[in-house]
Phi, psi and omega in degrees: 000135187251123207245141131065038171250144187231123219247107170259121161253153161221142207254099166281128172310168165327113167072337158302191172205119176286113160257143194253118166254078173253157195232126153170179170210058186243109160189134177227144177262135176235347181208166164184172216227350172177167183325110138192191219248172175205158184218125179268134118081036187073341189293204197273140215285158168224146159320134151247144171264169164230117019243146194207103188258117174250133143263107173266344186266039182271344168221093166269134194266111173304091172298127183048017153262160168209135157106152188292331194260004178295119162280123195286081195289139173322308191296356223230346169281124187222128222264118177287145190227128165258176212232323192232124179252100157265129187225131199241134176267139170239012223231335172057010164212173183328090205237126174298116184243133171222130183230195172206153171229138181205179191268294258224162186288127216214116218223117157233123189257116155333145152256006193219115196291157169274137184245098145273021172243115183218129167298080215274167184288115175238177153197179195277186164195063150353109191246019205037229166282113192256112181272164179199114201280218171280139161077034191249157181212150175218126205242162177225128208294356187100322181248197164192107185049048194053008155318122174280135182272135159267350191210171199200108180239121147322049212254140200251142211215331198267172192256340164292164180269157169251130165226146175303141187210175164278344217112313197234302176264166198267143184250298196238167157265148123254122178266149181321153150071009193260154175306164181301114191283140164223118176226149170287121183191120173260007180270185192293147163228120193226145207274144170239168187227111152327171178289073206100011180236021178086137177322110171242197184201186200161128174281153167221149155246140181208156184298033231245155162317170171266000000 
């Protein structure tokens, strides 16, 4: 007989941390929507996987025996058990964990693998021929009508090098005539023009998710 699996989801906010105050000493984790840690019983946080089963009753505490040949009455077997569940998001966005806790052994294989690469639905966004004078920076925020970017193409059209900065440090060069820079980034970028070095231009294309 199998006592007491109690089968659960839970939504951790971004970057949070759940805590569960559940009793048993059985517990796997099977599906979850993105990265994260988990802490048994206050102890120190570990990876969690899909699918990752821990058996605390794999060591049972013999009440009042001693000695290897000492016969054991079944009631006298006691199952180690934890109390406390912490499940922490690494994932930086809402992420769904569904586990289960049970007294008794209890063994479940997924039939359907977890995928967290997935080819999501995109479109373009174009600015056409950009001029940019000397010692000008023009930046681009990542997002469009709350759309996330995914790809960032670069084309330098102009006679000066252009570089890629964060806001404050410079990350690449385009040198004039060089092939198109492409990077995945959905965060802000923003293009320089340098001091002295005269008017340039530049195609930009950039990627966003639907």
């Amino acid at each position: 007989m199998i006592a007491n699996v109690t089968v659960q989801s839970i939504i951790i906010p971004a970057n949070q941390t759940a805590n569960l105050s559940q009793t048993g000493s059985k517990l796997a984790f099977f599906s979850n929507t993105g990265t994260f840690q988990f802490s048994i019983n206050g102890g120190a946080f570990q990876k969690g996987l899909s699918i990752l089963i821990i058996d605390f009753a794999a060591g049972v505490i013999v009440s009042g025996q001693t000695g290897k040949n000492v016969s054991t009455p079944i009631s006298n077997i006691i199952s180690a058990q934890f109390n406390t569940i912490l499940l922490q998001d690494t994932s930086g966005s809402a992420n769904t964990v569904t586990y289960y806790v049970g007294d008794g052994a209890v063994e479940y294989i997924n039939p359907n693998a977890t995928n967290f690469i997935k080819n999501a639905a995109t479109f373009p966004k174009g600015y056409g021929l950009t001029s940019i004078a000397d010692a000008a920076t023009q930046t681009f925020s990542g997002t469009s009508g709350g759309s996330i970017r995914r790809t960032f193409i670069l084309q330098n059209q102009g006679a000066t090098t252009l570089y890629i900065t964060d806001g404050t440090n410079i990350g690449l060069a385009l040198a004039p005539n060089s092939p198109p820079l492409e990077l995945d980034c959905s965060g802000a970028l923003t293009v320089l023009n340098q001091t002295g070095s005269g008017a340039g231009s530049f195609y930009c294309t950039e990627i966003y998710y639907v």
